[in-house]
Residue frames as a rotation matrix with the C-alpha (Angstrom) as fourth column:
UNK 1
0.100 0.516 0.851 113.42
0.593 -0.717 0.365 90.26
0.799 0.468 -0.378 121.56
UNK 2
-0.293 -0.174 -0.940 113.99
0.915 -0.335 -0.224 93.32
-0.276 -0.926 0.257 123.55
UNK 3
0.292 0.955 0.054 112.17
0.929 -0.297 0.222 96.17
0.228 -0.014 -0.974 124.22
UNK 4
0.946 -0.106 0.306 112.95
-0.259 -0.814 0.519 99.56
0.194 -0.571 -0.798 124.49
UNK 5
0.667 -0.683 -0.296 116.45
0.728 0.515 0.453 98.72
-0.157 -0.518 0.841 124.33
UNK 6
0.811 -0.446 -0.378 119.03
-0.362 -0.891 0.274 101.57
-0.459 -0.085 -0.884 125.17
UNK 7
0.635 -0.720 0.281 122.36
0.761 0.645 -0.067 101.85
-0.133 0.257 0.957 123.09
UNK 8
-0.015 -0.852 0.523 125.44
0.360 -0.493 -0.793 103.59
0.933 0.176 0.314 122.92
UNK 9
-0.887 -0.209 -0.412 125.27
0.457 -0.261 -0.850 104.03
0.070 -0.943 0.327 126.96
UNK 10
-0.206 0.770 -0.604 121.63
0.744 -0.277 -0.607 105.47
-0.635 -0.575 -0.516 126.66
UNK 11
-0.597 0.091 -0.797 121.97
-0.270 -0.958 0.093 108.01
-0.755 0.270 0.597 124.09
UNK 12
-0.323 0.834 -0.448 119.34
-0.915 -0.154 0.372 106.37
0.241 0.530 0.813 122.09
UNK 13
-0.596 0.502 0.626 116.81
-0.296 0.588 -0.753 103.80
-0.746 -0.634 -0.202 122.43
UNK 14
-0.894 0.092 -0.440 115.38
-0.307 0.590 0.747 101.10
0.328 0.802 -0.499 119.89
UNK 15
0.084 0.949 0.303 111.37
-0.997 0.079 0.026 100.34
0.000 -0.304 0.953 120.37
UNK 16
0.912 0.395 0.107 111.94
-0.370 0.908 -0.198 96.91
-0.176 0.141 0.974 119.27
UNK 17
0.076 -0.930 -0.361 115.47
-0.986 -0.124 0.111 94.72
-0.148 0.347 -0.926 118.98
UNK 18
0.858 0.427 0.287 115.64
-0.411 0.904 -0.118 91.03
-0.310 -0.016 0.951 117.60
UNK 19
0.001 -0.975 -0.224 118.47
-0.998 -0.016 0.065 89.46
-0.067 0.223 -0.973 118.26
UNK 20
0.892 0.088 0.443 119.85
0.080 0.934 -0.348 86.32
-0.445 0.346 0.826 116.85
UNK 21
0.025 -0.597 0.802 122.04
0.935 0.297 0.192 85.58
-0.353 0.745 0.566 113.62
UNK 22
-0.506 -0.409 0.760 121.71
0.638 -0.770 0.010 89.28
0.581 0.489 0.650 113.01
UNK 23
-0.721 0.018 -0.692 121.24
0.613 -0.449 -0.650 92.21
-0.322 -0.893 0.313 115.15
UNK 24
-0.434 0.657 0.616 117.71
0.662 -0.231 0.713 93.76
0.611 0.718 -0.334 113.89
UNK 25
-0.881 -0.002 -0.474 116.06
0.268 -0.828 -0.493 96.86
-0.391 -0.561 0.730 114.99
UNK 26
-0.413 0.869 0.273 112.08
0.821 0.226 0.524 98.37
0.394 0.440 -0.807 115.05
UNK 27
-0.961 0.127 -0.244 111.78
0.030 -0.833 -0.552 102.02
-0.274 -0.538 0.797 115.45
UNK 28
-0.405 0.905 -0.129 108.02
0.911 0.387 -0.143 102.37
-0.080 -0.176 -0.981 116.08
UNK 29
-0.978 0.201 0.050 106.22
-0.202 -0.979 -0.005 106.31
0.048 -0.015 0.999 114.79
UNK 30
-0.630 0.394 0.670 102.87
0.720 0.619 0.313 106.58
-0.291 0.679 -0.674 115.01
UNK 31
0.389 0.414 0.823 100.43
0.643 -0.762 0.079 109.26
0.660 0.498 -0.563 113.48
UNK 32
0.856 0.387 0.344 100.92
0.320 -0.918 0.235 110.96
0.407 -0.091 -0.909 116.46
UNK 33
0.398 -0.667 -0.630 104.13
0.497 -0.420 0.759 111.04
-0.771 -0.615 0.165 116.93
UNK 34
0.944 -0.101 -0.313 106.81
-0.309 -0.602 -0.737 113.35
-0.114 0.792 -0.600 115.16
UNK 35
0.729 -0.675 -0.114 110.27
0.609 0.715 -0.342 112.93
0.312 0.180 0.933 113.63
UNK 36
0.840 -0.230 0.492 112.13
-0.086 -0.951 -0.298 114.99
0.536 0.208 -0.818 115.39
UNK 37
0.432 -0.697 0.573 114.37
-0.654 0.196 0.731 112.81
-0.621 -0.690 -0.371 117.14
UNK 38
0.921 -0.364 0.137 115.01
0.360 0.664 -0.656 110.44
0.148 0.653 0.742 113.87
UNK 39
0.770 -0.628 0.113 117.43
-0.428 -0.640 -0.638 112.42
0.473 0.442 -0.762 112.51
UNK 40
0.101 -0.839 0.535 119.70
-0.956 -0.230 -0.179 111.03
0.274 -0.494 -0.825 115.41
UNK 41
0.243 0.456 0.856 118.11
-0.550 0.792 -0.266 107.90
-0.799 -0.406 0.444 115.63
UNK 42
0.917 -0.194 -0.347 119.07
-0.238 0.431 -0.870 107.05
0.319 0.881 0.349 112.30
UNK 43
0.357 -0.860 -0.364 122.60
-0.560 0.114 -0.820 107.71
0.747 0.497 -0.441 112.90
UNK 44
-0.245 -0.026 0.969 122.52
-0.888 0.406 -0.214 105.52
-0.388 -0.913 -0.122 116.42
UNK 45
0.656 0.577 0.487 120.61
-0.308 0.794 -0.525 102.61
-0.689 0.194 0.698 114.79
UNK 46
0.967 -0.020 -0.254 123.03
-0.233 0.325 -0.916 102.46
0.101 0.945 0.310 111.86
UNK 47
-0.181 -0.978 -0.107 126.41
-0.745 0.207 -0.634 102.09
0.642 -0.035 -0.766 113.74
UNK 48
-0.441 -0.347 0.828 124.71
-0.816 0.539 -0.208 98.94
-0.374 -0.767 -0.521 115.61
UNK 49
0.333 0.889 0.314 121.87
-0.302 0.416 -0.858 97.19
-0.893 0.191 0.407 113.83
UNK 50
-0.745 -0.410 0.526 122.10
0.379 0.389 0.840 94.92
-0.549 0.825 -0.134 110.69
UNK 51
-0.558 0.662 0.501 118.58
0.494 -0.221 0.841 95.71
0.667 0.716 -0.204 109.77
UNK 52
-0.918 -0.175 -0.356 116.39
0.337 -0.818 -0.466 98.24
-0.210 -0.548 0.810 110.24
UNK 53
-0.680 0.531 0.505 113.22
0.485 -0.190 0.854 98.96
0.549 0.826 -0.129 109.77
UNK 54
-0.924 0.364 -0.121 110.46
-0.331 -0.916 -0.229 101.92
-0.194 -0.172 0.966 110.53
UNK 55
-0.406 0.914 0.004 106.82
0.843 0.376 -0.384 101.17
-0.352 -0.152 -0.923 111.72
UNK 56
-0.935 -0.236 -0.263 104.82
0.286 -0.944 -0.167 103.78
-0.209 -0.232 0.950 111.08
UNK 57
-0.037 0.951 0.306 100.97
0.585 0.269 -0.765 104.67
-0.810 0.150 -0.566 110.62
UNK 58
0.160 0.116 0.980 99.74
0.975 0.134 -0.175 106.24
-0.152 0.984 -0.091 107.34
UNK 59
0.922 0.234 -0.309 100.33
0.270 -0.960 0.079 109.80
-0.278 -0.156 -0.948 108.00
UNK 60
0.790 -0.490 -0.369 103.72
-0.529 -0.849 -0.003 109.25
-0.312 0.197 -0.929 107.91
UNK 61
0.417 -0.493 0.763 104.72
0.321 0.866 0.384 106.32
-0.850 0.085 0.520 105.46
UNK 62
0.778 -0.225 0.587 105.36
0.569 -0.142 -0.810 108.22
0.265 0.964 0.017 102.66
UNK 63
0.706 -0.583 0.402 107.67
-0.639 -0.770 0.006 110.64
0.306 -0.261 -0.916 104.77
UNK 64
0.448 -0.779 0.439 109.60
-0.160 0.413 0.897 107.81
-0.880 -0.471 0.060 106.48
UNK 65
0.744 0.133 0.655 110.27
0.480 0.575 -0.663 106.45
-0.465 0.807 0.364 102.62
UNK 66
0.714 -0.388 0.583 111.93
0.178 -0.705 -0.687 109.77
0.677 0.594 -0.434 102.01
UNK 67
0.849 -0.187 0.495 113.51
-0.525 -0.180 0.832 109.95
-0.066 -0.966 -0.251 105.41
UNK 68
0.365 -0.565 0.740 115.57
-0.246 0.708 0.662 106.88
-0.898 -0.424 0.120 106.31
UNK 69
-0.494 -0.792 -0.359 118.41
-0.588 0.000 0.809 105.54
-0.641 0.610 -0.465 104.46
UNK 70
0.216 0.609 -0.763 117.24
-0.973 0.200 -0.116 103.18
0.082 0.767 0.636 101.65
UNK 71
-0.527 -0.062 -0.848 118.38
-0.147 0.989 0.019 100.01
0.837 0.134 -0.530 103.19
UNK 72
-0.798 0.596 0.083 115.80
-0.022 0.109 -0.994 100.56
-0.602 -0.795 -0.074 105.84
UNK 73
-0.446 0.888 0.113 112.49
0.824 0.358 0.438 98.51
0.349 0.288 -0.892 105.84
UNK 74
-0.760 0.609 0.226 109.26
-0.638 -0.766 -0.079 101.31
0.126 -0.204 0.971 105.89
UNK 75
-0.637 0.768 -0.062 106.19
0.755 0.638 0.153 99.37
0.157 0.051 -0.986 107.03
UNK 76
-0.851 0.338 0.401 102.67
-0.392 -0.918 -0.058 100.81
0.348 -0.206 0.914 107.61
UNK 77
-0.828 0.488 -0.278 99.89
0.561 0.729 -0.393 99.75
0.011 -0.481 -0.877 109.82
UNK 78
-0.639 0.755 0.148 96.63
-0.769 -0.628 -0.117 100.91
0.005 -0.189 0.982 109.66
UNK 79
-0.586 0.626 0.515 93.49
-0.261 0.457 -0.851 99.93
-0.767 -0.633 -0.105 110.62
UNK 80
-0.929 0.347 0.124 91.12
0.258 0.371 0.892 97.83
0.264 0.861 -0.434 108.26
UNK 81
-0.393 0.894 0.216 87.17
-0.293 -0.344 0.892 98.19
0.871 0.287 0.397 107.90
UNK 82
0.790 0.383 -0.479 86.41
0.384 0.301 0.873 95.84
0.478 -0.873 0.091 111.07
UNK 83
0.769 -0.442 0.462 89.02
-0.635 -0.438 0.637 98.15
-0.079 -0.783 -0.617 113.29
UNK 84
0.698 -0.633 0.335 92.22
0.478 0.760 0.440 94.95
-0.533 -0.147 0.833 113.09
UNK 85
0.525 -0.673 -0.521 95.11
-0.416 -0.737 0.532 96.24
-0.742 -0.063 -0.667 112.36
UNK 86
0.942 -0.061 0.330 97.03
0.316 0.492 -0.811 95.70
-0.113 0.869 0.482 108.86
UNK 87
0.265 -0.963 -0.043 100.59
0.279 0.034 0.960 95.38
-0.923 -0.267 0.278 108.25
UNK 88
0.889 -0.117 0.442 102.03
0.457 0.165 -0.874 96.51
0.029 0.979 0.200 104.41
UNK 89
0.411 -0.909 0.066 105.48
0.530 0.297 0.794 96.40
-0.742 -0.292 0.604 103.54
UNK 90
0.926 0.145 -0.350 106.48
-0.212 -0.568 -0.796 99.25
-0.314 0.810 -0.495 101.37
UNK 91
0.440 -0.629 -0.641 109.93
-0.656 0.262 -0.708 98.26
0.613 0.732 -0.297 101.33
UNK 92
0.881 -0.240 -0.408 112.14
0.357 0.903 0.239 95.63
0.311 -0.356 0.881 102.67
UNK 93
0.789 -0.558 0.258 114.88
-0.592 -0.579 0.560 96.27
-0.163 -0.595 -0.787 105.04
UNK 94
0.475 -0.755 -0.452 118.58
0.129 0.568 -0.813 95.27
0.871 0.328 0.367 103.50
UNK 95
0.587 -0.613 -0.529 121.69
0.809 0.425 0.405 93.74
-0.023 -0.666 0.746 105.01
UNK 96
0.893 -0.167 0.418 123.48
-0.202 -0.978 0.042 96.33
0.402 -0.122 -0.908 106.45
UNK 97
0.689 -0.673 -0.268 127.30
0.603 0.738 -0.303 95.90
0.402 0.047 0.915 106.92
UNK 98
-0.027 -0.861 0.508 128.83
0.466 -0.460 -0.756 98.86
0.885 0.217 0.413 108.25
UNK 99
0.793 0.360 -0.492 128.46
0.474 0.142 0.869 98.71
0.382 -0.922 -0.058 111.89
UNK 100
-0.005 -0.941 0.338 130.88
-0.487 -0.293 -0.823 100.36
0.873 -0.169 -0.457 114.52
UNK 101
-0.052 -0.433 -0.900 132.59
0.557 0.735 -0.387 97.95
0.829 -0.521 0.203 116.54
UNK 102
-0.927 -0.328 -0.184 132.65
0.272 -0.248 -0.930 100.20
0.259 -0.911 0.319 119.52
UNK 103
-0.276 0.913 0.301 128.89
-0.955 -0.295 0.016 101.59
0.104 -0.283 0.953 119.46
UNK 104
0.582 0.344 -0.737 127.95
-0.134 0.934 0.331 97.16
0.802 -0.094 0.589 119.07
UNK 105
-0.569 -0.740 -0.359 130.66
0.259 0.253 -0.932 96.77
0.781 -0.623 0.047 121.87
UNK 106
-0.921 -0.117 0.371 128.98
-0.245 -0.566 -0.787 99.09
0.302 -0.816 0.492 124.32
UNK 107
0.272 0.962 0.001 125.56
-0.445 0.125 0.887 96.91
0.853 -0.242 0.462 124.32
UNK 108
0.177 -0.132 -0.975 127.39
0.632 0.775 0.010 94.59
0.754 -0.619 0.220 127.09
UNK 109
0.940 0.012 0.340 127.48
-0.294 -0.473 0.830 95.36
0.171 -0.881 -0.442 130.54
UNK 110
0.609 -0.751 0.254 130.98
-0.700 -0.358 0.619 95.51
-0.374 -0.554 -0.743 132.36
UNK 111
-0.187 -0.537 0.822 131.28
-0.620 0.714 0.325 91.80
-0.762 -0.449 -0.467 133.26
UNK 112
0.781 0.250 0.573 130.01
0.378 0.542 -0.751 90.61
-0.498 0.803 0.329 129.95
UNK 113
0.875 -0.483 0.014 132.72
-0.183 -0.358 -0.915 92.48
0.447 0.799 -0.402 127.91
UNK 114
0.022 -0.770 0.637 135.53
-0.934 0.212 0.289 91.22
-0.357 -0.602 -0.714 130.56
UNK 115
0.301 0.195 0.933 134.23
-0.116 0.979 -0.167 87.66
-0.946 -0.058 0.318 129.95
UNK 116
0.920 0.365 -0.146 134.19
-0.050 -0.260 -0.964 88.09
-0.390 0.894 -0.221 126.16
UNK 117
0.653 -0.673 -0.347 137.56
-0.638 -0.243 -0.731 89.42
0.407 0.699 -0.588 125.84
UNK 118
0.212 -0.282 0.936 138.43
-0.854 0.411 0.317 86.89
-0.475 -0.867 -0.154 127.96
UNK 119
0.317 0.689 0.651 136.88
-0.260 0.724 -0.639 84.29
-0.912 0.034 0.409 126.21
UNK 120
0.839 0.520 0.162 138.32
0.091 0.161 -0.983 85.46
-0.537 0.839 0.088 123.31
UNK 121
-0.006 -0.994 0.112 142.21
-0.313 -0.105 -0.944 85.97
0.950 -0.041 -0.310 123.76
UNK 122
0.903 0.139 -0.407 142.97
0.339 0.351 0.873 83.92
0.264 -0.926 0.270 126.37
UNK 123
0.071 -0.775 -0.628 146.42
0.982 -0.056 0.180 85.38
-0.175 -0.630 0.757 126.52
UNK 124
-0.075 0.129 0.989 145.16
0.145 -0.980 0.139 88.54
0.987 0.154 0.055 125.75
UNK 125
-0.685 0.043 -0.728 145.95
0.680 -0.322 -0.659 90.62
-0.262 -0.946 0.191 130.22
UNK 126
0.178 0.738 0.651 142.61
0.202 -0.675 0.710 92.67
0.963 0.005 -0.269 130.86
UNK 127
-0.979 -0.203 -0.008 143.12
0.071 -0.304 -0.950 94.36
0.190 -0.931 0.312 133.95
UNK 128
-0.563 0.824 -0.068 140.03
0.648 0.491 0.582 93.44
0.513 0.284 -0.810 135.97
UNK 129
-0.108 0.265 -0.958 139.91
0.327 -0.901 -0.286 96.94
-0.939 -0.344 0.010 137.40
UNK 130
-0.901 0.307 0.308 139.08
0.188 -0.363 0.912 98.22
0.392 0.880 0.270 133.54
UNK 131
-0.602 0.687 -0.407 135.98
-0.210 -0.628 -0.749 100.44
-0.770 -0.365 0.522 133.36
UNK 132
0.079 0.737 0.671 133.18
0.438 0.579 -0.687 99.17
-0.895 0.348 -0.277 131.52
UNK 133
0.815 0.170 -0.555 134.34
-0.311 -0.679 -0.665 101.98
-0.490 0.714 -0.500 128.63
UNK 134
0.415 -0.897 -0.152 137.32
-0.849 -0.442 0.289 100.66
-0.326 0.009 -0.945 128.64
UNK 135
-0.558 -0.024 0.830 136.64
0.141 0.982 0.124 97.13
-0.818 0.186 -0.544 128.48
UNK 136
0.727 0.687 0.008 134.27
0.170 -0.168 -0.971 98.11
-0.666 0.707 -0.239 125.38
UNK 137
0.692 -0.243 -0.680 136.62
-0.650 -0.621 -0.439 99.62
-0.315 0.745 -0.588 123.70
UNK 138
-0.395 -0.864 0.312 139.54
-0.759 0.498 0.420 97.06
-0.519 -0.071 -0.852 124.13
UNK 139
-0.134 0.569 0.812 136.89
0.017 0.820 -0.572 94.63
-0.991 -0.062 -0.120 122.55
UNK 140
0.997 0.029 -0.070 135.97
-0.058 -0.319 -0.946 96.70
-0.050 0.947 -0.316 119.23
UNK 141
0.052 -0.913 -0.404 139.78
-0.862 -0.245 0.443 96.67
-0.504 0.325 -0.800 119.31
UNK 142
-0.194 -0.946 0.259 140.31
-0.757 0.312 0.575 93.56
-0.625 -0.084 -0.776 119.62
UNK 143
-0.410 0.372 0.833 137.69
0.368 0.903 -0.222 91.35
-0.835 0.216 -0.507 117.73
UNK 144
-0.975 -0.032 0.221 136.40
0.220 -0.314 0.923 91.52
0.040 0.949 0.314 113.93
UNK 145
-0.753 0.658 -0.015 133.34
-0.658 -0.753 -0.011 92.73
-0.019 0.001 1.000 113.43
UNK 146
0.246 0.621 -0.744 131.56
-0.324 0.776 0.541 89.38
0.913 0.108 0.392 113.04
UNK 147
-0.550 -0.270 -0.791 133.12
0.598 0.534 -0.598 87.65
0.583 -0.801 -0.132 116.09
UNK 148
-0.887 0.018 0.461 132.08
-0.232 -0.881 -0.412 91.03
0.399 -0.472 0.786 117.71
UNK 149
-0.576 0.810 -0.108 128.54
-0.809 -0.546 0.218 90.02
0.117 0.213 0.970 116.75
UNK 150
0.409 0.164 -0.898 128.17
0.031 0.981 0.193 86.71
0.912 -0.106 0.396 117.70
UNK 151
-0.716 -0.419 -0.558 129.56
0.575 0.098 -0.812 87.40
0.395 -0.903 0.171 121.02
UNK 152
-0.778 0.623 0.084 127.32
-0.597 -0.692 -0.406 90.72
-0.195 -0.366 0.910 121.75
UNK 153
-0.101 0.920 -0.379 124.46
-0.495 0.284 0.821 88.27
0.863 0.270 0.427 120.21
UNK 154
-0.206 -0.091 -0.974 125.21
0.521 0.833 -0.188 85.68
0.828 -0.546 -0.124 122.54
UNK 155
-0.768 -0.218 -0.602 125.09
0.613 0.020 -0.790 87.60
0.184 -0.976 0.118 125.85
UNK 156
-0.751 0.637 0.174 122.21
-0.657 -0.696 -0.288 89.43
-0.063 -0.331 0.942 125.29
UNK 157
0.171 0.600 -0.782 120.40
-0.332 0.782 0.527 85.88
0.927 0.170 0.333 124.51
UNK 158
-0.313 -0.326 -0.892 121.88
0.596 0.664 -0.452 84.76
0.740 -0.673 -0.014 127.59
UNK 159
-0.996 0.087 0.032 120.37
-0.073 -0.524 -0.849 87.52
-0.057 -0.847 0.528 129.53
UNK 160
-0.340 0.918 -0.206 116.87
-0.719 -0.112 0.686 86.37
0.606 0.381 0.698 128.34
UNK 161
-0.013 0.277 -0.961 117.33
-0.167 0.947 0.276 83.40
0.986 0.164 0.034 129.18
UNK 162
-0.681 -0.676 -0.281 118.96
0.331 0.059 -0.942 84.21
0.654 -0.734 0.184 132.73
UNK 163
-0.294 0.819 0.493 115.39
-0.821 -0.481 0.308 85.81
0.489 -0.314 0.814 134.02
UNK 164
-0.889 0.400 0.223 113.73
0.156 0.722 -0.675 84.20
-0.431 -0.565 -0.704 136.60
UNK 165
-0.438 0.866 -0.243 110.36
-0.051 0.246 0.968 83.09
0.898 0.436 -0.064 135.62
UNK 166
-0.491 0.457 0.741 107.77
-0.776 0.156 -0.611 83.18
-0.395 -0.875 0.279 138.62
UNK 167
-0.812 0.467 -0.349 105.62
-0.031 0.563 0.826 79.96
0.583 0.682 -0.443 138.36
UNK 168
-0.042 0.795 0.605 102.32
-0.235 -0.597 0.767 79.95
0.971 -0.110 0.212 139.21
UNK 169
0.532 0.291 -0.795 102.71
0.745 0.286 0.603 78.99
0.403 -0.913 -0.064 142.83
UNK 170
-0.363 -0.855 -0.371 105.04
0.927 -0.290 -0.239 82.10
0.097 -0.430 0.897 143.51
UNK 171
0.675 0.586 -0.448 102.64
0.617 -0.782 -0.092 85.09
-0.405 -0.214 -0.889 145.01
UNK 172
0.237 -0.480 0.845 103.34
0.842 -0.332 -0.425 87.66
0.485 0.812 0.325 142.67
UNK 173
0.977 0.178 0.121 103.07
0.053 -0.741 0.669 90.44
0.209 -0.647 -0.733 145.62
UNK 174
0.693 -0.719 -0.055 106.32
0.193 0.112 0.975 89.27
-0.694 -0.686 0.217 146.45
UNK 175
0.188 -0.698 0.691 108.62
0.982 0.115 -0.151 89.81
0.026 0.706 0.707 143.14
UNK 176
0.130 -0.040 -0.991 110.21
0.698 -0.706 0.120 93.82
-0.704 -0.707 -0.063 142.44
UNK 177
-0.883 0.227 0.411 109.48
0.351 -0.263 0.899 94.21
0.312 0.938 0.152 138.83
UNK 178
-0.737 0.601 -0.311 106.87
-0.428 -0.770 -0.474 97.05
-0.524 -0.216 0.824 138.73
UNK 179
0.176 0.687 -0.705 105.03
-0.829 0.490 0.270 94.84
0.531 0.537 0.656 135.67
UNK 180
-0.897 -0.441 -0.006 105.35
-0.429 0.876 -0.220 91.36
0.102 -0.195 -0.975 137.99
UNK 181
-0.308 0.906 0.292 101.57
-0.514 0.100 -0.852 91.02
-0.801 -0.412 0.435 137.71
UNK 182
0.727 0.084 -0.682 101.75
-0.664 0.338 -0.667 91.30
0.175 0.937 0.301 134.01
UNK 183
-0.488 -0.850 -0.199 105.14
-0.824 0.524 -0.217 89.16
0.288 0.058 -0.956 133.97
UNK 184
-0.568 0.093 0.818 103.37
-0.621 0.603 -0.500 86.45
-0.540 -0.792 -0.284 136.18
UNK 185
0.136 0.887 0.442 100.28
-0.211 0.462 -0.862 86.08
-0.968 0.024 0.250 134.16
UNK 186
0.380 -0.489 -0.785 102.49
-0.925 -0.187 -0.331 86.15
0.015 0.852 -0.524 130.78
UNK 187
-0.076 -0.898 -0.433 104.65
-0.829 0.298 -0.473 83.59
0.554 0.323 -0.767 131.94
UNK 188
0.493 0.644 0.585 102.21
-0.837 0.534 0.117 80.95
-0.237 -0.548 0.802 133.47
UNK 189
-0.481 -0.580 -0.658 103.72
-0.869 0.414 0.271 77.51
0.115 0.702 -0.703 133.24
């Protein structure tokens, strides 16, 4: 799960991303926000993400519904009588199949898309002075759209995984993550 993850080099950002066997996506609205950046968000989210789906509080589930393509999921959360927040699923978010290889390419950093195309044509010559655009692209060239995805899955799992963990004997004063207080007391072992 990743947070606030940035794609296509930064030109949009995904509230929620769950990656795995399929590359899934949670664009958080609520009441008070507006939709005035969907519009572009849609078309970002839909050349990387298998599924999609739109949080949104009640003000504006019936607009997302009209909004977003129809194989995006529309949830809505509102609060119940004792204040707890409810989830309702207005529609389910379908498989989505029409990704672009070069906008899913450009989630990897540099040395992850070197490795990759490495990894994946071994006589395939990458010049290891390629730019990190360049090594993207040579990827969406060179790999099918599934392989694509199972590779891009794989190294962003592997950068979860690659986090140090403080444990609780490691003085959190001492770490350079602005949230290493929260991180610390999250990740007690």
């Amino acid at each position: 799960m990743f947070e606030e993850l940035q794609i296509e080099h930064g030109s949009a950002r995904v509230d929620l991303a769950l990656i795995g066997s399929e590359l899934q996506a949670y664009e958080l609205k609520s009441d008070a926000d507006d939709f005035g950046r969907l519009h572009n968000q849609i078309h970002a989210y839909n050349r990387v993400f298998d599924r999609i789906t739109i949080v949104t509080g009640p003000l504006h589930a019936q607009g997302a519904l009209k909004i977003v393509p129809s194989w995006w999921g529309v949830m809505c959360v509102s609060r119940n009588a004792a204040g707890a927040l409810v989830g309702e699923t207005l529609r389910e978010a379908s498989l989505h199949d029409r990704q672009d290889p070069q906008s899913i390419a450009m989630l990897l950093w540099r040395d992850e898309a070197l490795l990759a195309l490495q990894a994946e044509a071994e006589q395939h010559k990458t010049s290891t002075r390629a730019t990190r655009t360049q090594l993207q692209a040579e990827l969406a060239r060179t790999l099918g759209l599934s392989a694509l995805r199972t590779a891009v899955a794989q190294f962003l799992l592997n950068r979860t995984f690659s986090i140090k963990v403080p444990t609780r004997s490691a003085p959190s004063g001492g770490l350079s993550h602005p949230d290493a207080n929260y991180l610390d007391s999250r990740f007690q072992l």
